[in-house]
C-alpha positions as CSV (number, residue, x, y, z in Angstrom):
1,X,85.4,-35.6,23.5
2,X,84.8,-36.1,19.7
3,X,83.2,-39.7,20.7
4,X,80.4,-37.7,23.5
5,X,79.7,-35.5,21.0
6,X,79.4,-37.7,18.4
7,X,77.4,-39.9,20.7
8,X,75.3,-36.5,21.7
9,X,74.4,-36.3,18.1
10,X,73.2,-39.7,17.7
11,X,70.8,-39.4,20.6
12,X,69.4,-36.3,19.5
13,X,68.9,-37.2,16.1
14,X,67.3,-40.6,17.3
15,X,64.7,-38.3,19.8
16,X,64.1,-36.0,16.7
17,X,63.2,-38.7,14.8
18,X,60.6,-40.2,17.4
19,X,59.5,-36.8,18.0
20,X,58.7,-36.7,14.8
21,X,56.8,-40.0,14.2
22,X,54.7,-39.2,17.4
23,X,53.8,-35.8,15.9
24,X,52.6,-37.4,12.9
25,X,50.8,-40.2,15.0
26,X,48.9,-37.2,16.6
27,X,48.2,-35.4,13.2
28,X,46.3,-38.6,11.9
29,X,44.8,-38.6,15.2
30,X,43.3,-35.5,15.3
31,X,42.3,-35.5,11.5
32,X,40.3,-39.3,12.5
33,X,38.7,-37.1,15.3
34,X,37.9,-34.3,12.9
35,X,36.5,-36.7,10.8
36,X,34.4,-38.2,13.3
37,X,33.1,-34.8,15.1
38,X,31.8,-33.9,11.7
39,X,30.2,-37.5,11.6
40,X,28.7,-36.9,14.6
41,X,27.1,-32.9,14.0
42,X,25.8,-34.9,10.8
43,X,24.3,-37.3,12.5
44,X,23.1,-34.8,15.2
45,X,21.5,-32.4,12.4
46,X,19.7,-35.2,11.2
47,X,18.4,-36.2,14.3
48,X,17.1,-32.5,14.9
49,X,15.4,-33.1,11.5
50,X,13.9,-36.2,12.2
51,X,12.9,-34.9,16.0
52,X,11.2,-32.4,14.3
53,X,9.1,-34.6,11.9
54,X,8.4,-36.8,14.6
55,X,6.9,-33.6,16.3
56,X,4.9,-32.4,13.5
57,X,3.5,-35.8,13.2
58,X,2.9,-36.6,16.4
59,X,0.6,-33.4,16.3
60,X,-0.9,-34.7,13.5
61,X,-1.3,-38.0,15.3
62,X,-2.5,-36.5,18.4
63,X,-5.7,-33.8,16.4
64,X,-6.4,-37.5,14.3
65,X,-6.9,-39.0,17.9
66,X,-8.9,-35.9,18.9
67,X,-11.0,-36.2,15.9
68,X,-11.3,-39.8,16.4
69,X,-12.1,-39.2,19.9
70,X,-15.3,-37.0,18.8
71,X,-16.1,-39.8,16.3
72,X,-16.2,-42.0,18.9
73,X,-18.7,-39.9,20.9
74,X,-20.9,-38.8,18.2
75,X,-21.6,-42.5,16.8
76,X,-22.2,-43.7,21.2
77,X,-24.7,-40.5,21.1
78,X,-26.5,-41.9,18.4
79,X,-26.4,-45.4,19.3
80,X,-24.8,-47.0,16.2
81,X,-23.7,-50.5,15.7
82,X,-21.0,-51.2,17.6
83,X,-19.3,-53.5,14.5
84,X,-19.9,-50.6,12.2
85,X,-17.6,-47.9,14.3
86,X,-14.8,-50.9,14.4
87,X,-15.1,-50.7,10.3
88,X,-15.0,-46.9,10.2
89,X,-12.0,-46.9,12.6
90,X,-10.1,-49.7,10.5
91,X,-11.2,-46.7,7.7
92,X,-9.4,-44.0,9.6
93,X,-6.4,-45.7,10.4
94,X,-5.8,-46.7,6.7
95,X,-6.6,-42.7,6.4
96,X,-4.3,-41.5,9.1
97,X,-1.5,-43.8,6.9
98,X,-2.2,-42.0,3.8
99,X,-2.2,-38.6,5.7
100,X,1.1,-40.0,7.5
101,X,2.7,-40.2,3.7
102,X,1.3,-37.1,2.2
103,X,3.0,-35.6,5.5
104,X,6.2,-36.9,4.3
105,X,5.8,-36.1,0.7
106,X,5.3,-32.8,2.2
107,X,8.7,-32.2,4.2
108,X,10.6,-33.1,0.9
109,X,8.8,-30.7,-1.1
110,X,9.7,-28.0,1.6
111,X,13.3,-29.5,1.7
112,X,13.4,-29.0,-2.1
113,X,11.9,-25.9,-2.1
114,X,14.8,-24.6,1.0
115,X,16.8,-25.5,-1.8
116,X,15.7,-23.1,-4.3
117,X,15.3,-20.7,-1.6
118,X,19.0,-20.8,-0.9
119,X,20.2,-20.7,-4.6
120,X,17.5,-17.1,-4.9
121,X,19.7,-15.8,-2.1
122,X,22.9,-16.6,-3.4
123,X,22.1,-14.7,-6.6
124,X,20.5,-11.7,-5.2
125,X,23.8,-11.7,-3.5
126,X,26.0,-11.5,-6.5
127,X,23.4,-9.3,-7.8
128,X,24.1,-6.3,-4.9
129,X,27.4,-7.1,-5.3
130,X,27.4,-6.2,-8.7
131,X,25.1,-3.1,-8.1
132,X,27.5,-2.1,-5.5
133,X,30.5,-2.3,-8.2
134,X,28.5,-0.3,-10.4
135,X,27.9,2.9,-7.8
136,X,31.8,2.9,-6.9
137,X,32.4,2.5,-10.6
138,X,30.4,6.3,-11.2
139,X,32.3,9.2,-11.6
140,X,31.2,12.3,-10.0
141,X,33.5,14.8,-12.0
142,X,32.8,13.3,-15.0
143,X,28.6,13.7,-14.2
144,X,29.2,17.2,-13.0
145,X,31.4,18.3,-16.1
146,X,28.6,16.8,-18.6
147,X,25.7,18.9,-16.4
148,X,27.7,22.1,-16.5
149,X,28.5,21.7,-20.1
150,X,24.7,20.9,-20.7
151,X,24.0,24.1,-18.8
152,X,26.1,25.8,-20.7
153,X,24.6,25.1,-23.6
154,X,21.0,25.3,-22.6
155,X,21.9,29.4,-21.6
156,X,23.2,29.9,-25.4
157,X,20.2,28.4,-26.8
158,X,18.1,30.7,-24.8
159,X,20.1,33.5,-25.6
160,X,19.5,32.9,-29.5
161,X,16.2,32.4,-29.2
162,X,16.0,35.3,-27.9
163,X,17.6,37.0,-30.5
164,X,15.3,34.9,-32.7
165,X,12.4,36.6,-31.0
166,X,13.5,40.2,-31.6
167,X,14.3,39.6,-35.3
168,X,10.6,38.4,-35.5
169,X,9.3,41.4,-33.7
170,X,11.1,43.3,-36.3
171,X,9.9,41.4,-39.2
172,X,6.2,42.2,-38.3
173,X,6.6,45.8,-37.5
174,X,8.3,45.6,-41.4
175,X,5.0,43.5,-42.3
176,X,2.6,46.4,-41.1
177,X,3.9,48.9,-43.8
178,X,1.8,48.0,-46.5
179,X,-1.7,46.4,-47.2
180,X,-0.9,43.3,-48.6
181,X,1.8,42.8,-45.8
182,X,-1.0,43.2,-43.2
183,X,-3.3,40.9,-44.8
184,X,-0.3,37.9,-44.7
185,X,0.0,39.1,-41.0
186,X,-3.7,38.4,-40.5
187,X,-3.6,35.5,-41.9
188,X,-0.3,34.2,-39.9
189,X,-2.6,34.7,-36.7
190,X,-4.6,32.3,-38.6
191,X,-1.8,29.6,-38.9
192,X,-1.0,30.5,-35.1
193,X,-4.8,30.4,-34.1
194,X,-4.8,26.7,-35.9
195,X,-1.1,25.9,-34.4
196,X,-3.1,26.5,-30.7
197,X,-6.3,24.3,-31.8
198,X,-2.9,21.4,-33.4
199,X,-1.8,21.9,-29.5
200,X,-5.4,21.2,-27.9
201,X,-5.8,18.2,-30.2
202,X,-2.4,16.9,-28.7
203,X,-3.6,17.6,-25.4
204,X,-6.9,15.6,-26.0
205,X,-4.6,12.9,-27.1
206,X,-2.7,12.7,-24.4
207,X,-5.7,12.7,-22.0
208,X,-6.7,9.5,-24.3
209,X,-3.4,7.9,-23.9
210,X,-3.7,8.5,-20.0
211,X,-7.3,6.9,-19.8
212,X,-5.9,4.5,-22.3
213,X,-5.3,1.7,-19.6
214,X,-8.8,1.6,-18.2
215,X,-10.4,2.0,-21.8
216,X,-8.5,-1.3,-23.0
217,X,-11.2,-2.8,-20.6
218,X,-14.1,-2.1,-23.0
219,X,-15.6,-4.7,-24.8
220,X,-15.4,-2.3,-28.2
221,X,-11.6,-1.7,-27.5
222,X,-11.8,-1.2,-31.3
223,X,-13.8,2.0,-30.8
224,X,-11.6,3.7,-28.4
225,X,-8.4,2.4,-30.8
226,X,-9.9,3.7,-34.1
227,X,-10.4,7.5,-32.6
228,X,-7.2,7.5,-30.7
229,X,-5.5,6.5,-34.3
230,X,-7.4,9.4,-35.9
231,X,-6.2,12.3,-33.6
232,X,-2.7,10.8,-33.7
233,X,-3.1,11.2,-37.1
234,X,-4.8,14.4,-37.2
235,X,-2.2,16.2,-35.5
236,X,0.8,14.6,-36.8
237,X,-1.0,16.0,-40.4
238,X,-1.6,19.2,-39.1
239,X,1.7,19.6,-37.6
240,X,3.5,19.0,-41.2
241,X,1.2,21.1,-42.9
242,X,1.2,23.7,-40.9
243,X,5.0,23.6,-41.0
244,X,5.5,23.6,-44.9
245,X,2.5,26.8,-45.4
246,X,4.7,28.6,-42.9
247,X,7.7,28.6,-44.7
248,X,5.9,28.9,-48.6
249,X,4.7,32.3,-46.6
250,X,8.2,33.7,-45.4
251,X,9.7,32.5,-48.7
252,X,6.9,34.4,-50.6
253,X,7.0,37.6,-48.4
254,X,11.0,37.5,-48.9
255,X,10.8,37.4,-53.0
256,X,10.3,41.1,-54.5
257,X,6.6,39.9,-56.2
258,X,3.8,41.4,-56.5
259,X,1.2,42.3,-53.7
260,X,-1.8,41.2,-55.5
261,X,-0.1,38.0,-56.6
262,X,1.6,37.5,-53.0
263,X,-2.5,37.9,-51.7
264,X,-4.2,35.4,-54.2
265,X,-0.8,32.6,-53.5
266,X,-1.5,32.7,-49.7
267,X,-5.0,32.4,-49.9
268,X,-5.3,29.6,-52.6
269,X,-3.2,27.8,-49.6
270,X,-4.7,28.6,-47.3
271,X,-8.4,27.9,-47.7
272,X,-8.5,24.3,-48.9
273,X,-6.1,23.6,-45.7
274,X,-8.8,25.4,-43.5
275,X,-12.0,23.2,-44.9
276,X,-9.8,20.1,-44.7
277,X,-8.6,20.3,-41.2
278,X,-12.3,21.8,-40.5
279,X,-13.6,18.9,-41.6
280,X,-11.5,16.3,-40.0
281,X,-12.1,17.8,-36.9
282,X,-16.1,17.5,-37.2
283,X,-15.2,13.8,-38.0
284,X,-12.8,13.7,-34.8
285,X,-15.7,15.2,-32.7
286,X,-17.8,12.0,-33.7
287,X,-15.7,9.7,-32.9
288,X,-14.8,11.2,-29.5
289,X,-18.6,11.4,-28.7
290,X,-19.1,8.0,-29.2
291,X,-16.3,6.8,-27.0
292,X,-18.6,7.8,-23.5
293,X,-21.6,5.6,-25.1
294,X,-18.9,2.8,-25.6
295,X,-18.3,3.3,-22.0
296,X,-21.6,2.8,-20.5
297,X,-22.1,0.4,-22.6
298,X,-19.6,-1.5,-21.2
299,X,-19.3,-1.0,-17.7
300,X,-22.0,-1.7,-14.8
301,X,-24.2,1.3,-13.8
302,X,-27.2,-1.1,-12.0
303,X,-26.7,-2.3,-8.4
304,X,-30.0,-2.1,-7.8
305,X,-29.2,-6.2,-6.9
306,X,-26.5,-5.4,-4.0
307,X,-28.6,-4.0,-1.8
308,X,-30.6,-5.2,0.8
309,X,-33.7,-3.3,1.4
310,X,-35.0,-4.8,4.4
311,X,-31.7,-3.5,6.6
312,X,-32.9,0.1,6.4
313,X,-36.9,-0.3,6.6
314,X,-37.8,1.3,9.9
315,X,-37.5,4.9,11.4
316,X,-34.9,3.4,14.2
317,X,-33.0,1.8,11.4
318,X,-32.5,5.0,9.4
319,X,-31.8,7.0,12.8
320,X,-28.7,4.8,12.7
321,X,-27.3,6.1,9.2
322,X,-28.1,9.6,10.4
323,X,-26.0,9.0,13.3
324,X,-22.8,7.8,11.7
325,X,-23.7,10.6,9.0
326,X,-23.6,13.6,11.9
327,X,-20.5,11.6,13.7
328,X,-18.2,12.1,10.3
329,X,-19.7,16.1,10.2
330,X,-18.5,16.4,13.9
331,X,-14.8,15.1,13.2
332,X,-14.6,16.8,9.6
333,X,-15.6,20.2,11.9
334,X,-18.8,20.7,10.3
335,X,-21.1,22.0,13.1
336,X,-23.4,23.8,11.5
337,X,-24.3,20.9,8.7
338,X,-24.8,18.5,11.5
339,X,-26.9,20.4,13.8
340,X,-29.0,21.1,10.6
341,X,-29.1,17.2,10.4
342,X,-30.0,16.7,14.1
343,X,-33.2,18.9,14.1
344,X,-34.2,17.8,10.8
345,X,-34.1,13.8,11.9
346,X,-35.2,14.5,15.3
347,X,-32.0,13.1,17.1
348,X,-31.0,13.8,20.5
349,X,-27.6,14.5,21.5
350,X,-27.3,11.3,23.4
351,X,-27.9,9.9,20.4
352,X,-24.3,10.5,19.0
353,X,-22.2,8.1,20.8
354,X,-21.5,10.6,23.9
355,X,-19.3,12.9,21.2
356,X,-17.7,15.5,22.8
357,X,-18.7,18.8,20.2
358,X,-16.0,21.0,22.0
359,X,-13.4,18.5,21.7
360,X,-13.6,17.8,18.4
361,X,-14.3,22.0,17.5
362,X,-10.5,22.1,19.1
363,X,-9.0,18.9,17.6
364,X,-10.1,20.7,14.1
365,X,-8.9,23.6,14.7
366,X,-5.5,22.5,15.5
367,X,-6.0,20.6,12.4
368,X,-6.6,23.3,10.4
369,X,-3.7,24.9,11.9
370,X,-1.4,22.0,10.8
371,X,-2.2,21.9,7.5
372,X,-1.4,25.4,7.5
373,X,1.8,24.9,9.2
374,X,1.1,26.2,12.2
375,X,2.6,23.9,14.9
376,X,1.9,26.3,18.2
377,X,-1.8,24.9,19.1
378,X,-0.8,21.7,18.9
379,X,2.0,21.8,21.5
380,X,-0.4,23.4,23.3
381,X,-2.4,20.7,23.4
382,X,0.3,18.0,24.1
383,X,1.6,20.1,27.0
384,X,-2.1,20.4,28.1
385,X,-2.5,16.7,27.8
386,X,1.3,15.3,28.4
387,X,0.5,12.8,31.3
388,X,-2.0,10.9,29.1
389,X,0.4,11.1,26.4
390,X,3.4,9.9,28.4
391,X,0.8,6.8,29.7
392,X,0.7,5.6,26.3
393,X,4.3,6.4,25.6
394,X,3.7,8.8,22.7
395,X,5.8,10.7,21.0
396,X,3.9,13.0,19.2
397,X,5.2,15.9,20.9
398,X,8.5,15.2,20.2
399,X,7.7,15.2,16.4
400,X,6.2,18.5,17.1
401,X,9.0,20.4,18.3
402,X,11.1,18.6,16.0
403,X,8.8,19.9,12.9
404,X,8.8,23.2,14.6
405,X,13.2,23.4,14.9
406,X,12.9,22.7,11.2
407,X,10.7,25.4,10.3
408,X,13.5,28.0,12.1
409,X,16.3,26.6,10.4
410,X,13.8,27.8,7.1
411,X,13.7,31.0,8.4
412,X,16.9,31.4,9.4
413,X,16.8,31.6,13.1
414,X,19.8,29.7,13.8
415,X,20.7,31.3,17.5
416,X,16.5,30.2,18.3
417,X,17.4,26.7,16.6
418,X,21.0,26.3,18.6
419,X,18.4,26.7,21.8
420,X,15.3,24.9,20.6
421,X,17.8,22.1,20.1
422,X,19.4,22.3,23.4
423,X,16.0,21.3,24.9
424,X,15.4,18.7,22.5
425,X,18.7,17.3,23.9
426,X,17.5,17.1,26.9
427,X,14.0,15.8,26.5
428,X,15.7,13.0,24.3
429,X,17.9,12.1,27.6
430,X,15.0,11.7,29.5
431,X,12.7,10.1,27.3
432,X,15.4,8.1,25.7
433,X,14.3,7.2,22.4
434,X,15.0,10.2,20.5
435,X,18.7,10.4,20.5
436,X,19.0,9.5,16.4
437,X,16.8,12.2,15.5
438,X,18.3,14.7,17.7
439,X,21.6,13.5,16.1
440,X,20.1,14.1,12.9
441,X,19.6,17.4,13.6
442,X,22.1,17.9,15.1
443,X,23.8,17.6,11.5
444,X,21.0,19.7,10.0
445,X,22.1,22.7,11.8
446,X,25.5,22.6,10.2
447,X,24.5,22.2,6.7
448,X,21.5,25.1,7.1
449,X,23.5,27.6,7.1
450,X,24.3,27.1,3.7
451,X,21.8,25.3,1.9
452,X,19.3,22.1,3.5
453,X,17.5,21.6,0.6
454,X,21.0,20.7,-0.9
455,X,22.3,18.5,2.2
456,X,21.6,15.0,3.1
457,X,19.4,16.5,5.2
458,X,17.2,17.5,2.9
459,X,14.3,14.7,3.5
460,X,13.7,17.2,6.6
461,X,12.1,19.3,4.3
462,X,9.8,16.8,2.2
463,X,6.0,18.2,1.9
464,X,4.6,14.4,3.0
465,X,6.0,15.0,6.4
466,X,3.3,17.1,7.2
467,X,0.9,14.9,6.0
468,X,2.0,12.1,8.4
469,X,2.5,14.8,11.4
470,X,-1.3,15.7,11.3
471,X,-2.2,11.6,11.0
472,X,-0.6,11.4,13.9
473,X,-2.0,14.3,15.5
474,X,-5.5,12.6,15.5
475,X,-4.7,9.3,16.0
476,X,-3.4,10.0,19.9
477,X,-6.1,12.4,19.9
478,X,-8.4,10.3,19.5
479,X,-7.3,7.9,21.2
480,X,-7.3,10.3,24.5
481,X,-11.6,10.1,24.0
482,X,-11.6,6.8,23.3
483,X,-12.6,6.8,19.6
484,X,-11.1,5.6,17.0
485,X,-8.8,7.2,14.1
486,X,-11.5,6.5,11.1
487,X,-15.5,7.9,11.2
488,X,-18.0,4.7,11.4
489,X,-19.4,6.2,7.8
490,X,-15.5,6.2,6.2
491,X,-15.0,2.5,7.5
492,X,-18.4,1.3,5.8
493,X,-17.9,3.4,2.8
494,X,-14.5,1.9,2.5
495,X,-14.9,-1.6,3.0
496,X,-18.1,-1.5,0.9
497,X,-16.2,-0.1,-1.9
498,X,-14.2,-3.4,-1.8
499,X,-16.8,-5.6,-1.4
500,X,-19.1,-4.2,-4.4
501,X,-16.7,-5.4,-7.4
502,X,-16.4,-9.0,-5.7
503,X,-20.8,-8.8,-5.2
504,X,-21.6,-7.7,-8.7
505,X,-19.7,-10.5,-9.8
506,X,-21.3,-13.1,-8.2
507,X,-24.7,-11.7,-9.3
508,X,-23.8,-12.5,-12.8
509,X,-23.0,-16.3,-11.7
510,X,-26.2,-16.7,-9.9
511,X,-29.8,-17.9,-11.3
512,X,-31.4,-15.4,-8.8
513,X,-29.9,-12.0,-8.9
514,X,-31.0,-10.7,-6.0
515,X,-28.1,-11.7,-4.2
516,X,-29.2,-10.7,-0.4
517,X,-32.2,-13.5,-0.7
518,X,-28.9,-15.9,-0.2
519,X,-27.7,-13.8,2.5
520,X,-28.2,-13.1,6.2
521,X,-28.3,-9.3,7.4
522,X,-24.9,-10.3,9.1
523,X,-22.9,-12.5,6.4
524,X,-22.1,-12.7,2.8
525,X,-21.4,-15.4,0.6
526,X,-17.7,-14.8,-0.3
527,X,-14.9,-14.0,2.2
528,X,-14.0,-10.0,1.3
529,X,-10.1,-9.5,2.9
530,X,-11.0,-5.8,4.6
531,X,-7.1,-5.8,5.8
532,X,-5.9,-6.2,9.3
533,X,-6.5,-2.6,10.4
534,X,-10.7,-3.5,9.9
535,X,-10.3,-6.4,12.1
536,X,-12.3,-5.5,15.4
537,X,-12.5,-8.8,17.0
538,X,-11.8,-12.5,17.4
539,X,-13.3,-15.5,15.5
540,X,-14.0,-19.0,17.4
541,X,-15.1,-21.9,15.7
542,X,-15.8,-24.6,17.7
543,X,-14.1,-27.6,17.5
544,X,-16.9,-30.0,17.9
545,X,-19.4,-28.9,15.2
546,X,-16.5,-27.1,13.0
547,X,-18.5,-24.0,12.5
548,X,-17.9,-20.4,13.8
549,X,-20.1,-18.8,16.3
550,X,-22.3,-16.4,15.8
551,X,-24.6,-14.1,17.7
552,X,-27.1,-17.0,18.6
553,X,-24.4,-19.3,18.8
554,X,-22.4,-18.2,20.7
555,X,-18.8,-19.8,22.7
556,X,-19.8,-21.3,25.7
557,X,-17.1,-21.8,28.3
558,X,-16.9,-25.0,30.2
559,X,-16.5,-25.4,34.7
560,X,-13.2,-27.7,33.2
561,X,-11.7,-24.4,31.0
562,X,-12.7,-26.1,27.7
563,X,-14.4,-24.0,24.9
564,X,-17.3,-24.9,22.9
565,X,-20.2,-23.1,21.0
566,X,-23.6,-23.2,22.7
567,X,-25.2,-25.9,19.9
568,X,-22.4,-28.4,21.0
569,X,-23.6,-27.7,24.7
570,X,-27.1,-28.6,23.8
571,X,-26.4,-31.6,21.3
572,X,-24.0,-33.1,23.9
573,X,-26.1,-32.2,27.2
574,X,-28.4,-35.9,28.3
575,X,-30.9,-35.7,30.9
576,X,-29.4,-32.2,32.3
577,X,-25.4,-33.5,32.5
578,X,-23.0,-32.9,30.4
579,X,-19.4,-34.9,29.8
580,X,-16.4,-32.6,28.7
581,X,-15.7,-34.1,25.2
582,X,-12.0,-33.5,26.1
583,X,-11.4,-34.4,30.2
584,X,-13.6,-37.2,32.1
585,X,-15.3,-34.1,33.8
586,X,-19.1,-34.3,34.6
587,X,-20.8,-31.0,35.0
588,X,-24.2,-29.1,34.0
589,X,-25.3,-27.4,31.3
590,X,-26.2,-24.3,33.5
591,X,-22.8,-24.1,34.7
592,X,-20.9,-22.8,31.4
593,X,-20.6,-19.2,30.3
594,X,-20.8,-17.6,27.5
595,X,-17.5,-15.8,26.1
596,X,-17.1,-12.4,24.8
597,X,-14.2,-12.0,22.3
């Protein structure tokens, strides 16, 4: 028995041992396969990469062969030597080579700049992470101690100056008792009267440190500096002065002197102080005066040169301006001012873009209700007009009624709010878009009964909500007539507000400074970015000529589907047939359309 179990022992501990060895044999296994899988998403990343470049060039390739393609066609249109072209095309192939390398100097620039990208990222990281350290680090307690200890303090320094202010009262009903007293109490008011003019003085200095930043724009910056140096100066003066006569006074009152002597002490002080400061402030008044001819000096008051004259020369061209003019006194609710303007310029009502007058009397008045907080015609007026509304999937009378359960939580109809919000509940079910909010107010219902202004909640309550509730208001209204948020007359004002910085300057560049003799009545020599919300319509520049269309040259669509602007169409058209520069297909001038974008 000892011998099979000695035996036993052997053979397990000789399987344990090649157990063992195959266990490692299948560690290094799996680490070479490991090693190679990472190989091989290496490998496959780097294929993505270069699939990608091979994309991007063989765009590139493919708009160089279009381009070479039009080449082609332009040079067989005008009949050019056929040894020439094969020079020029050995030229653009040594081009497309260079544009080939640039292309690849370019992707390791972007690589590179990933690079940075990624290291930006990585800080901003740390940096949040920090910040977020930093909150958890704040200690309320200790905050709210410090502001109740501050309070604390601020309440016993209003309670002695209180006190202050009754021992004054007292001292100048003691002042009044005899002649001499009342003449040092006439000539306090003085000090106080001059202590008001000190405070004016600071005022205008601080309405010359607010226009400061607009002033450093002046050419004679030195102007504005010098007088804005002088009132500092001034007042800082005054206010030391002012200070010291004050307490000579209370320290000459206190003393047991005589009332003659007490008389002639105050006003030898008194007087050369009052023809010094008088002085200075004639000297102030100069300098102030000059700073408004420093300023239109220095900035442009002429655009006589903007202009162009010949837009607005005709009756039918100034019945246009009129137009937009009664339009904007229409939407602003202005009847009576544009009906005035109607009968003076001879307009007829179907003059005025089909504007409905009783629409827009309403959309005013609800309006005018909004900004008075007044929410009930404008419910109204959604209920009235909820399947257009819903067509559009507006929620604008959701916001309503939410604006309107905020309101009775401010007057503290909480039973009206627990039922206003009911049907909220159930308008969010259906609508399903409004579930957050209702949550939201749901939670603003259980902190109004104490205090929402003192709640997270309390963004409910911000005035700007108001602001944006009546935006919103017109827009879908609006909308509903088919016009847009913005008056024709606000949109031209606007955008030539922009414009006219960017036009003066260029008149200042030019030999001839009448800048619309460079101009058509359509186009102007600089690009001015109006924003996206002032874009009405597409561009289309033609990829033959490279040019954009205008209105006489206009996109002209092709039988094949092809695009091209109508003096491609007549440069390319030969004896009435025309050759797609971009398919084989033959077809006739006649047969393309123009395009409307």
């Amino acid at each position: 028995e000892r011998l099979l179990n000695r035996d036993e022992l052997q053979d397990r501990t000789y399987f344990l041992h090649i157990i063992r060895a195959k266990i490692s044999e299948v560690k290094l296994e799996i680490q070479r396969l490991q090693h190679e899988i990472e190989s091989l998403t290496e490998n496959r990343r780097q294929y993505i990469i270069l699939n990608k470049t091979a994309e991007d060039l063989s765009e590139k390739v493919k708009d160089l062969q279009n381009d070479l393609e039009d080449y082609n066609m332009a040079r067989m249109n005008s009949f050019c030597d056929v040894t020439k072209v094969k020079k020029e095309i050995q030229d653009l192939n040594a081009h497309n080579q260079q544009v080939e390398s640039c292309i690849e100097q370019m992707y390791l620039e972007k690589q590179r700049k990933e690079e940075q990208i990624q290291r930006l990222e990585h800080e901003l990281t740390n940096d949040k992470q920090k910040l977020d350290t930093c909150r958890t680090n704040l200690d309320y307690n200790q905050i709210k101690t410090t502001s109740d200890q501050l309070q604390y303090e601020r309440n016993s320094m209003e309670n002695e100056i209180s006190i202050l202010d009754n021992r004054m009262n007292k001292m100048r009903e003691q002042m009044l008792s005899t002649v001499t007293q009342q003449e040092a109490f006439s000539l306090i008011e003085q000090i106080s009267e001059l202590e008001i003019k000190h405070y004016q003085l600071i005022n205008d200095n601080q309405n010359f440190s607010i226009t400061e930043e607009a002033c450093e724009k002046l050419t004679n910056q030195s102007d504005v500096d010098k007088a804005i140096e002088s009132v500092q100066e001034y007042y800082t003066t005054i206010e030391t002065n002012l200070d010291s006569v004050i307490e000579q006074i209370q320290s000459t009152l206190s003393n047991p002197t005589d009332d003659k002597f007490i008389k002639t002490s105050i006003q030898n002080t008194l007087k050369p102080l009052a023809k010094q400061y008088s002085d200075k402030h004639k000297d102030l008044h100069g300098s102030i005066s000059k700073i408004g001819k420093t300023i239109d000096k220095s900035f442009q008051s002429d655009f006589g040169n903007v202009p162009i004259t010949e837009l607005f020369d005709t009756p039918e061209k100034f019945k246009l301006i009129y137009m937009i003019i009664c339009e904007d006194l229409y939407r602003q609710g202005r009847m009576s001012i544009a009906d005035k303007l109607i009968e003076e310029s001879k307009l007829n009502d179907n003059d005025l873009f089909n504007l409905e007058k009783n629409f827009l009397e309403e959309i005013n008045m609800i309006l005018e209700n909004l900004r008075e907080k007044n929410l009930l015609p404008a419910i109204d007026w959604c209920v009235r007009h909820r399947n257009e509304l819903n067509k559009t999937n507006s929620l604008l009378e959701f916001y309503l009624h939410k604006m309107r359960f905020v309101q009775l939580l401010q007057l503290g109809n909480f039973n009206e709010a627990k039922t206003y919000l009911t049907n909220l509940r159930q308008y969010s079910i259906m609508n399903g878009q409004c579930e957050q909010d209702v949550n939201q107010l749901m939670g603003a219902l259980v902190f109004a009964q104490r205090d929402l202004s003192k709640s997270p909640y309390k963004y409910l309550l911000e005035p700007h909500l108001w602001l944006q509730l009546s935006e919103l208001f017109m827009q879908q209204a609006f909308q509903q007539v088919g016009l847009a948020q913005d008056s024709p007359l606000y949109v031209v004002m606007k955008i030539g507000f922009q414009a006219l910085p960017a036009l003066m300057s260029i008149v200042n560049a030019m030999q001839n400074t009448q800048v619309c003799h460079i101009l058509s009545k359509d186009e102007l020599p600089i690009e001015i970015d109006v924003g996206q919300e002032h874009r009405y319509h597409s561009v289309f520049a033609c990829p033959i000529l490279r040019q954009q269309t205008t209105d006489q040259n206009p996109p002209m669509k092709l039988v094949c589907g092809h695009v091209i602007s109508k003096d491609a169409l007549n440069k390319l058209s030969i004896q009435n047939k025309l050759k797609c520069p971009y398919c084989p297909l033959e077809q006739s001038p006649s047969d393309a359309r123009q395009l409307f974008f």
